[in-house]
OpenMM code with the backbone's topology and positions (N, CA, C; nanometers):
from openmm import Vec3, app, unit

residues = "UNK UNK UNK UNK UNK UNK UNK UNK UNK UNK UNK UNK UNK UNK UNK UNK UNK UNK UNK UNK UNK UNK UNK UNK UNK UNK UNK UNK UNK UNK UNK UNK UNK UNK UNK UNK UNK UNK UNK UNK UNK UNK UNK UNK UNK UNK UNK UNK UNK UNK UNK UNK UNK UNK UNK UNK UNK UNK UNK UNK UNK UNK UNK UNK UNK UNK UNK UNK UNK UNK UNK UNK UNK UNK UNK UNK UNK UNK UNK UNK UNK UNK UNK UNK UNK UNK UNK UNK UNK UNK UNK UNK UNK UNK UNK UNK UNK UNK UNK UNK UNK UNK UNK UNK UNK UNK UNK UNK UNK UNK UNK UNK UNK UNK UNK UNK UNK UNK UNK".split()
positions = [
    Vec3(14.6195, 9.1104, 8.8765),
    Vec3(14.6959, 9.1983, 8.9624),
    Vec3(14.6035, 9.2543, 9.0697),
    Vec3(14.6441, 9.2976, 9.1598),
    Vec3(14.5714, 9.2962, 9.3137),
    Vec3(14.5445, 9.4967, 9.2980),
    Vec3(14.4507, 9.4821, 9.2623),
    Vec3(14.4134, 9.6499, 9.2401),
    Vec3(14.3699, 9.7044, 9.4463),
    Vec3(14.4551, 9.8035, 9.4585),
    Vec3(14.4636, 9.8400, 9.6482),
    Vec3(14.3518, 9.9388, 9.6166),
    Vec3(14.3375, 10.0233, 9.5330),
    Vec3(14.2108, 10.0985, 9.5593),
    Vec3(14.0961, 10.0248, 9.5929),
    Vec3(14.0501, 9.9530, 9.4863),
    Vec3(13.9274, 9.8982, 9.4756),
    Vec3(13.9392, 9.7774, 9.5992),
    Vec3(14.0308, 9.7475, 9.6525),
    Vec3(14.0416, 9.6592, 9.8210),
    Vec3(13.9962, 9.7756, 9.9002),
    Vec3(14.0404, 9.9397, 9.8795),
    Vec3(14.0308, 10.0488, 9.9864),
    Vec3(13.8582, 10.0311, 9.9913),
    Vec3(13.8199, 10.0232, 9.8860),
    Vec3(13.6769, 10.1273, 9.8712),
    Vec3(13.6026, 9.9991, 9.9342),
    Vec3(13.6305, 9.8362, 9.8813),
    Vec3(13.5416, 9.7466, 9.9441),
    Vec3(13.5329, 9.7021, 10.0898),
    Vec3(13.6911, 9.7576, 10.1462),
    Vec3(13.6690, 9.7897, 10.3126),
    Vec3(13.5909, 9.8383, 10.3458),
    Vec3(13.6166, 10.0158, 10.3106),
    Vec3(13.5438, 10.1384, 10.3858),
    Vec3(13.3571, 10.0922, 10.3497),
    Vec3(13.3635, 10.0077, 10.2309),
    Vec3(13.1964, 9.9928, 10.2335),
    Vec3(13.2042, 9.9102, 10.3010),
    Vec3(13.2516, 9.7993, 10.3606),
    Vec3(13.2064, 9.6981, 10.5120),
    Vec3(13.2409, 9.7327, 10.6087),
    Vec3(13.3145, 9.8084, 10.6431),
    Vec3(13.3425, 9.9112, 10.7705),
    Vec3(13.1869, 9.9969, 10.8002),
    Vec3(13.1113, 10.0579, 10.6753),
    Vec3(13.0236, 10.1462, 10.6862),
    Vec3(12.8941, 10.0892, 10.7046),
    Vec3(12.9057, 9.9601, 10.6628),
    Vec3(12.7681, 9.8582, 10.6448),
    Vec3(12.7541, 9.8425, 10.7763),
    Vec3(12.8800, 9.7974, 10.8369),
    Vec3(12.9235, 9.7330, 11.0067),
    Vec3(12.8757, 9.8338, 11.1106),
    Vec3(12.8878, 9.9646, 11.0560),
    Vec3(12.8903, 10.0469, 11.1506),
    Vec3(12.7305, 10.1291, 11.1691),
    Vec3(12.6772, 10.0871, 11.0291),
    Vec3(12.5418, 10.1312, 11.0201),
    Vec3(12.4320, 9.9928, 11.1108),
    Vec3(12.4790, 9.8989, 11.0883),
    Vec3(12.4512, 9.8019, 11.1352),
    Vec3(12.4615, 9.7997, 11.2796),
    Vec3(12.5485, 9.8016, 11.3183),
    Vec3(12.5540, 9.8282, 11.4614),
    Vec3(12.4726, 9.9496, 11.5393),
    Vec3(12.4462, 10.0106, 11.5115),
    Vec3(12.3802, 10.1742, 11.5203),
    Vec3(12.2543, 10.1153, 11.5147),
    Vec3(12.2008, 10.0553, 11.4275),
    Vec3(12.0658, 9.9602, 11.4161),
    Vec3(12.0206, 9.8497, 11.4852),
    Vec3(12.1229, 9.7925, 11.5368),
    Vec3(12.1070, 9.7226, 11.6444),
    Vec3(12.0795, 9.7762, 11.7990),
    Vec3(12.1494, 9.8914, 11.8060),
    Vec3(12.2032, 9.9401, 11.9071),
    Vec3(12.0177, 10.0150, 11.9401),
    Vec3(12.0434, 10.0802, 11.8268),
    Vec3(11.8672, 10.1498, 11.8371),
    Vec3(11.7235, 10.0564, 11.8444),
    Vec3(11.7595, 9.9424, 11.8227),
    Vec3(11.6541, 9.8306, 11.8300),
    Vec3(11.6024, 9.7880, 11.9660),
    Vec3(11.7708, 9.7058, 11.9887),
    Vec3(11.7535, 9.6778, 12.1580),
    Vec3(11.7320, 9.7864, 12.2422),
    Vec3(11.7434, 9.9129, 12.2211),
    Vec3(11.7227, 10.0488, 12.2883),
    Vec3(11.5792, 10.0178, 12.3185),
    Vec3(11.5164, 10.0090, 12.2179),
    Vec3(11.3740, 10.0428, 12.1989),
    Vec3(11.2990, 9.9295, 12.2274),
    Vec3(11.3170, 9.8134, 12.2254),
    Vec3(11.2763, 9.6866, 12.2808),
    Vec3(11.2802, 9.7224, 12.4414),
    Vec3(11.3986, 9.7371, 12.5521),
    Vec3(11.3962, 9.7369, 12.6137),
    Vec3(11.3252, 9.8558, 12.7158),
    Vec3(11.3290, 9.9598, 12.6585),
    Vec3(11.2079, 10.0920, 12.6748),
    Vec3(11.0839, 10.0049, 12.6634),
    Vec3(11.0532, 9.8748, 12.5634),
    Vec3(10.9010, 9.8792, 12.5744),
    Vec3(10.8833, 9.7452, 12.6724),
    Vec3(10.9593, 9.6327, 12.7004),
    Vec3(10.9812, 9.5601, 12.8573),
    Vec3(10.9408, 9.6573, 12.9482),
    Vec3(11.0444, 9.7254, 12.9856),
    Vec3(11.0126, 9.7995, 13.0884),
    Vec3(10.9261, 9.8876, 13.1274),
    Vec3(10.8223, 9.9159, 13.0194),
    Vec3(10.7052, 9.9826, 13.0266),
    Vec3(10.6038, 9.9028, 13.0555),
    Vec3(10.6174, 9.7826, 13.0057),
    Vec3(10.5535, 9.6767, 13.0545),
    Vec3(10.4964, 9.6198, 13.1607),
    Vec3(10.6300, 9.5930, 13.1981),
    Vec3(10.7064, 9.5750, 13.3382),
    Vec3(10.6171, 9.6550, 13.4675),
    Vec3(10.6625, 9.7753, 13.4302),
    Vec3(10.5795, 9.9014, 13.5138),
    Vec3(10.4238, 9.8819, 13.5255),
    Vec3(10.3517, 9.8975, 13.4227),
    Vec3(10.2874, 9.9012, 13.4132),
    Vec3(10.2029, 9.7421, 13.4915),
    Vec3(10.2566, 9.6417, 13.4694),
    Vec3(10.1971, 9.5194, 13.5114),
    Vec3(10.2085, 9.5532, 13.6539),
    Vec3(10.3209, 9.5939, 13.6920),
    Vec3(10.3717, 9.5971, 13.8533),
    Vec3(10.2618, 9.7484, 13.9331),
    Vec3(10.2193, 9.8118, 13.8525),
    Vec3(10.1300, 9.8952, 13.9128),
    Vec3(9.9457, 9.8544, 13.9019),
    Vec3(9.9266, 9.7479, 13.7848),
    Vec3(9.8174, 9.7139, 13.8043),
    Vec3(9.8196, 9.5596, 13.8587),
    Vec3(9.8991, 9.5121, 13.9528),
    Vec3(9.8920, 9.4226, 13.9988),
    Vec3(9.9122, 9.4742, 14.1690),
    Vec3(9.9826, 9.6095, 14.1603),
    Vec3(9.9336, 9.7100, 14.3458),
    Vec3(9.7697, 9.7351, 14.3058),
    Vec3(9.7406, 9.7603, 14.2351),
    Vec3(9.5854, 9.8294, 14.2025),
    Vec3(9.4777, 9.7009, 14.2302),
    Vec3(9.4970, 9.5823, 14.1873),
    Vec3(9.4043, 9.5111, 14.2084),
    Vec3(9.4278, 9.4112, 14.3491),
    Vec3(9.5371, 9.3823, 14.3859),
    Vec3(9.5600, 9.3557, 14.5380),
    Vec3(9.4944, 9.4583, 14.5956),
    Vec3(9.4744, 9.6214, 14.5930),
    Vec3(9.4247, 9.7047, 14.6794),
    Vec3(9.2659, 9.6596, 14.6680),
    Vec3(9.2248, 9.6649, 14.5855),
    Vec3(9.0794, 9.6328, 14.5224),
    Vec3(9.0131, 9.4740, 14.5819),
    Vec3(9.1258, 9.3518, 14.5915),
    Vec3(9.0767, 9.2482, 14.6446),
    Vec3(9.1466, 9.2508, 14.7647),
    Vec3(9.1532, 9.3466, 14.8505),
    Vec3(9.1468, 9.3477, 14.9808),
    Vec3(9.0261, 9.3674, 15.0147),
    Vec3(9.0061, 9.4863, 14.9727),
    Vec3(8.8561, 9.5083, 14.9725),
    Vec3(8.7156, 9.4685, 14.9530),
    Vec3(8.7519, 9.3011, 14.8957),
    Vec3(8.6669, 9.2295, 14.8783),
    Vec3(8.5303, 9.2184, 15.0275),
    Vec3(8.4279, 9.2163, 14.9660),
    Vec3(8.3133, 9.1285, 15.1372),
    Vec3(8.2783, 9.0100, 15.1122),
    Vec3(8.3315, 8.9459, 14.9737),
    Vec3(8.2638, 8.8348, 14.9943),
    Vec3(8.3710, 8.7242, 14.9276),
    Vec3(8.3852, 8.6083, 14.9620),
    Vec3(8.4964, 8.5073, 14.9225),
    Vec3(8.4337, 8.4894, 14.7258),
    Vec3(8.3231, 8.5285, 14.7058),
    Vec3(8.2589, 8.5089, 14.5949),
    Vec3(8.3298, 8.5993, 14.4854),
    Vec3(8.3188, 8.7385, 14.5244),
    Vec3(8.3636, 8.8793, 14.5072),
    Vec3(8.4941, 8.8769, 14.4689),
    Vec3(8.6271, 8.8082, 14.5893),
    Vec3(8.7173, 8.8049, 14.5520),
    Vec3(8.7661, 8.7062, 14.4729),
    Vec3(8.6788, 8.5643, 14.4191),
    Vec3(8.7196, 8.4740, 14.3364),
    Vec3(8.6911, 8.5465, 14.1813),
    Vec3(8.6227, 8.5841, 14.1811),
    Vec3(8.5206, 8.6917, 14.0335),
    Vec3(8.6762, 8.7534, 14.0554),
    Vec3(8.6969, 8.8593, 14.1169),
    Vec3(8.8377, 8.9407, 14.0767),
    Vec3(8.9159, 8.9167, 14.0693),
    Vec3(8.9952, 8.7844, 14.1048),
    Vec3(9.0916, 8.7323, 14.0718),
    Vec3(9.0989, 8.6784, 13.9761),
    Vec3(8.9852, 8.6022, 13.9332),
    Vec3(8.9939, 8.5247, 13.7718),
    Vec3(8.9543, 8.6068, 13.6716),
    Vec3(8.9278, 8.7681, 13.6780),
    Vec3(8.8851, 8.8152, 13.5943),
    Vec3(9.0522, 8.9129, 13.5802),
    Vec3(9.1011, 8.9419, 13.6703),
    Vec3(9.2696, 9.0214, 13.6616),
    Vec3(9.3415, 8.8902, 13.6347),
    Vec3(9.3123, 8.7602, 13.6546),
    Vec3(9.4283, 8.6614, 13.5419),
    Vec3(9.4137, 8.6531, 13.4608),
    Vec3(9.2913, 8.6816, 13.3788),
    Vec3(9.2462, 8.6421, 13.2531),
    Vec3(9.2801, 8.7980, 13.1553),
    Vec3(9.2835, 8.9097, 13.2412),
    Vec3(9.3659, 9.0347, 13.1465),
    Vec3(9.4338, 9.0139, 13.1486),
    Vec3(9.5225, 8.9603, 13.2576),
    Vec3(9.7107, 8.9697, 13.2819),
    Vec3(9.7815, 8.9117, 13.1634),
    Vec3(9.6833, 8.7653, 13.1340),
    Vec3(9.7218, 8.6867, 13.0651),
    Vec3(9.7202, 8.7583, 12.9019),
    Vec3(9.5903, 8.7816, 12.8924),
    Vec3(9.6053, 8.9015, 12.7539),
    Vec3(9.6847, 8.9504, 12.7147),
    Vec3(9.7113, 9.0716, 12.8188),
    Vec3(9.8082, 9.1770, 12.8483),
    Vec3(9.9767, 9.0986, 12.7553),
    Vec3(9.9791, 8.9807, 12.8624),
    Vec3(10.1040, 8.9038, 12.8294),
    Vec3(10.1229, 8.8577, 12.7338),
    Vec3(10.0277, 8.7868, 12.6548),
    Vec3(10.0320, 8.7684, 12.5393),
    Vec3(10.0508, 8.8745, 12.3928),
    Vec3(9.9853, 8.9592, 12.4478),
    Vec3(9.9687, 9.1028, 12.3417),
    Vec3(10.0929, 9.1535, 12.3326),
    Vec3(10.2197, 9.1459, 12.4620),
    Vec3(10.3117, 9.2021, 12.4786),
    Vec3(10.3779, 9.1242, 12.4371),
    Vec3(10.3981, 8.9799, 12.4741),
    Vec3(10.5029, 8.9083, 12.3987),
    Vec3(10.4546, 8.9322, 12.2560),
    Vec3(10.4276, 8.8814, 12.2104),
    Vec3(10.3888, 8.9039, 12.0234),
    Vec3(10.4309, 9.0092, 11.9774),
    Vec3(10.3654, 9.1591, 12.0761),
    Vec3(10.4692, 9.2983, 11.9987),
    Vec3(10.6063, 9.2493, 12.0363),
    Vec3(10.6694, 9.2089, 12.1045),
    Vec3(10.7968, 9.2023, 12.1177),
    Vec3(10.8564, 9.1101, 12.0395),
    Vec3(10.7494, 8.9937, 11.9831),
    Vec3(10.8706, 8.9179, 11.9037),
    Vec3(10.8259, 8.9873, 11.7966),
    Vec3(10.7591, 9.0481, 11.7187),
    Vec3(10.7531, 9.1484, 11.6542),
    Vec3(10.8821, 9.2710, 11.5989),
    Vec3(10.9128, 9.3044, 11.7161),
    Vec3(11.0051, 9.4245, 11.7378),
    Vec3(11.1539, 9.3315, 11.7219),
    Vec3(11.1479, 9.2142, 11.7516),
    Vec3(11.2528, 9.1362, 11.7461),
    Vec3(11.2968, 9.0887, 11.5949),
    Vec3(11.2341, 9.0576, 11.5247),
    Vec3(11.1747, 8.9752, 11.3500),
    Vec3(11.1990, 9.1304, 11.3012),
    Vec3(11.1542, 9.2246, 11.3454),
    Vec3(11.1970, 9.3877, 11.2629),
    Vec3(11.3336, 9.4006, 11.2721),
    Vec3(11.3791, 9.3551, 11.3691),
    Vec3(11.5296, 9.3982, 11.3969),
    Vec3(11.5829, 9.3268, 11.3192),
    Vec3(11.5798, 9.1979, 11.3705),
    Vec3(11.6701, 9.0741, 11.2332),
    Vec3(11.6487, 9.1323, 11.1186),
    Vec3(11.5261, 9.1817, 11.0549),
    Vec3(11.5575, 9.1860, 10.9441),
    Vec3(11.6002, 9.3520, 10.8474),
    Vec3(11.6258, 9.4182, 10.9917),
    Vec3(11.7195, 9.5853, 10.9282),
    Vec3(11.8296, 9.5422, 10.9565),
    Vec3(11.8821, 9.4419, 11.0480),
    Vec3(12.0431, 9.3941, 11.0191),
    Vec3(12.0531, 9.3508, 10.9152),
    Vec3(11.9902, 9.2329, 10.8681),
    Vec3(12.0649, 9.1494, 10.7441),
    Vec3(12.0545, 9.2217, 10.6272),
    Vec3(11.9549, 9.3146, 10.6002),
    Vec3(11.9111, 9.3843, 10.5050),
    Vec3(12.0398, 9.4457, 10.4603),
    Vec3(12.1486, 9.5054, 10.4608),
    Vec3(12.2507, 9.5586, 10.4550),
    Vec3(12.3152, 9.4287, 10.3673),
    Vec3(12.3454, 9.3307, 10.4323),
    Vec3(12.4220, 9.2054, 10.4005),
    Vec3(12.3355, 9.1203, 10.2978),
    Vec3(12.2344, 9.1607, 10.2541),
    Vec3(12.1014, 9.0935, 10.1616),
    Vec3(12.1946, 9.0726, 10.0607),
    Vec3(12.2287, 9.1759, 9.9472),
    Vec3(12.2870, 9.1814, 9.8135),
    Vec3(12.3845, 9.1387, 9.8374),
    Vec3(12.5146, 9.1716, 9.8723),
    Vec3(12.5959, 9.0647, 9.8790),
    Vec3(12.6243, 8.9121, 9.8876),
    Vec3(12.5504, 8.8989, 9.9976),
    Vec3(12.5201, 8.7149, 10.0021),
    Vec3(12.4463, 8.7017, 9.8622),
    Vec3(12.3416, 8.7324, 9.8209),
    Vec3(12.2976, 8.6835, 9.7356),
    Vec3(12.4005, 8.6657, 9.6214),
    Vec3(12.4517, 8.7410, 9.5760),
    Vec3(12.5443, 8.7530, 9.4400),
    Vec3(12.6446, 8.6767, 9.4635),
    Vec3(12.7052, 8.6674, 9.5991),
    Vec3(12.7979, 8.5740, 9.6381),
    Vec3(12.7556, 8.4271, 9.6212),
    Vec3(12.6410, 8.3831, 9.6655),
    Vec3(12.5673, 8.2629, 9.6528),
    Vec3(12.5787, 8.2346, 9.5043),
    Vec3(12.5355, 8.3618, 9.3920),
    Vec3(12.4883, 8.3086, 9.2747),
    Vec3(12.5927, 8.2902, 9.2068),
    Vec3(12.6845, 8.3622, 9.2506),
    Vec3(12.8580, 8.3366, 9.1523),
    Vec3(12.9148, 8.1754, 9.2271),
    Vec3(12.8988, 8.1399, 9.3393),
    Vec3(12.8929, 8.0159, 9.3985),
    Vec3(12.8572, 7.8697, 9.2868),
    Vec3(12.6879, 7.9272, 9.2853),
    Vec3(12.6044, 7.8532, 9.2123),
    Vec3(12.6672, 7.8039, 9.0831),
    Vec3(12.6992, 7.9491, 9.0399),
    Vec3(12.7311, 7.9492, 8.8884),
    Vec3(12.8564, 7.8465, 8.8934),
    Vec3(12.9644, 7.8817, 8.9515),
    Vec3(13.0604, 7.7986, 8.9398),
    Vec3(13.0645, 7.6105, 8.9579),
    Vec3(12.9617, 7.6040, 9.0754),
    Vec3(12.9434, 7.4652, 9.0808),
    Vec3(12.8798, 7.4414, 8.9197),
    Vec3(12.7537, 7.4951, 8.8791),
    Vec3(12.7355, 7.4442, 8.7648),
    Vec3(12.8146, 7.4468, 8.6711),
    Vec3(12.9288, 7.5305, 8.6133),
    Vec3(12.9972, 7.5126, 8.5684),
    Vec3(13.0929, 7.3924, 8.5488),
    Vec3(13.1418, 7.3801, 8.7092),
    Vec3(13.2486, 7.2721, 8.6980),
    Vec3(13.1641, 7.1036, 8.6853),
    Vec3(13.0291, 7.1376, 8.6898),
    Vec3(12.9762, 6.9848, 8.7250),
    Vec3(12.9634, 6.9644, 8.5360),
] * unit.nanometer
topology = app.Topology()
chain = topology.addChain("A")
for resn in residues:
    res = topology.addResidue(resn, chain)
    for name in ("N", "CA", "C"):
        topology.addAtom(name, app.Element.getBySymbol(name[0]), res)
């Protein structure tokens, strides 16, 4: 027989999972995109800073040294930043699914169980 409470209560807990979930998402990409754009800034002000600096160059020598020495941070920089970001990305995936963890699993294993059963 089709018990409506216990349908009520297993809604309102995936309604609440959904909604916590979303809130966690919502606060993730928040915060990912605060740290792009700090990035962002930041590259775009030390890339005015060292154009000012290799203007100022006197010697074609001078300005080859400063240019390969600001690609070779930039590149750092870029690298250090992508990595925190796929970082911040791999954190996120895994405070979403985390919610949905126990379920799938038990769902899987009552799955399991049944194939072995019927085989």
């Amino acid at each position: 027989m089709f018990n409506f409470d216990e349908a009520n209560k297993k809604g309102k807990e995936a309604m609440d999972t959904a909604l916590k979930s979303y809130s966690d998402v919502s606060k993730g990409f928040q915060a990912i995109a605060a740290e792009a754009a700090e990035y962002s800034k930041k590259s775009f002000q030390d890339g005015v800073s060292h154009f000012e600096t290799l203007a100022g160059a006197k010697s074609l020598e001078t300005a080859f040294e400063l240019q390969s020495n600001f690609v070779k941070s930039s590149y750092e920089r870029f690298v250090s930043e992508a990595t925190k970001l796929g970082e911040m990305y791999a954190d996120l995936a895994k405070t979403v699914y985390k919610p949905y963890e126990a379920p799938i699993a038990k769902a899987t294993g009552k799955v399991t169980s049944a194939v072995a059963t019927a085989a």
